[in-house]
N, C-alpha and C positions, 0 to 999 in steps of 0.2 A: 612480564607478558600478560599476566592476567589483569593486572590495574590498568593495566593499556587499553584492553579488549574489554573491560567494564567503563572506562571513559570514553571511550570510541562509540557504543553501543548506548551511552548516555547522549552523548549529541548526536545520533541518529533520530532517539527518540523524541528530544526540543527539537530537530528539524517537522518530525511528524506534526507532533502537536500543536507548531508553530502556522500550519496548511490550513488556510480560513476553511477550504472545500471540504465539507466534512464525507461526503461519497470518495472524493479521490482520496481523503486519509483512511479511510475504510478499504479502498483498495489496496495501496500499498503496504499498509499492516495485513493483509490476509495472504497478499502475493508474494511481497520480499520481506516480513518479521515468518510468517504462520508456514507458509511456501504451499500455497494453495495451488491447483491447476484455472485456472480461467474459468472454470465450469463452478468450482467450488466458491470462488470470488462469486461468480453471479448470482449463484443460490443462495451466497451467507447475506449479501449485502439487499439482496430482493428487489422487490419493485420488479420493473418489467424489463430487469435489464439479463442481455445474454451475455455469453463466454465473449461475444465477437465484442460487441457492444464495450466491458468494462476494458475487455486489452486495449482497445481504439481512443478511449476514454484516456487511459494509463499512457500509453504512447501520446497522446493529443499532448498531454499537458508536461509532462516528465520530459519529451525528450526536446521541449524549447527552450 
């Protein structure tokens, strides 16, 4: 179970890395690896982006 869950967790991360968009790879490492609330994704990532903003972003592109 555990070399499963260390391979499984290997190709999460090549899927991450593999994401040209470097703002939407910074979101979803902070929201589903770090498990941030939206607020905290906004703050980590800056610029002038809000809570509302990166979730919209994160749903824009993730769930096409």
């Amino acid at each position: 179970l555990e070399y499963r869950t260390l391979v499984e967790a290997k190709k999460i991360y090549e899927y991450i890395r593999g994401i040209d968009d470097s703002l939407l790879r910074q979101i979803i490492i902070r929201r589903c690896i770090d498990l941030m609330t939206w607020r905290e994704v906004a703050d980590k990532v800056g610029g002038n982006n809000t809570e509302d903003s990166v979730r919209m972003y994160y749903e824009r592109h993730i769930e096409d």
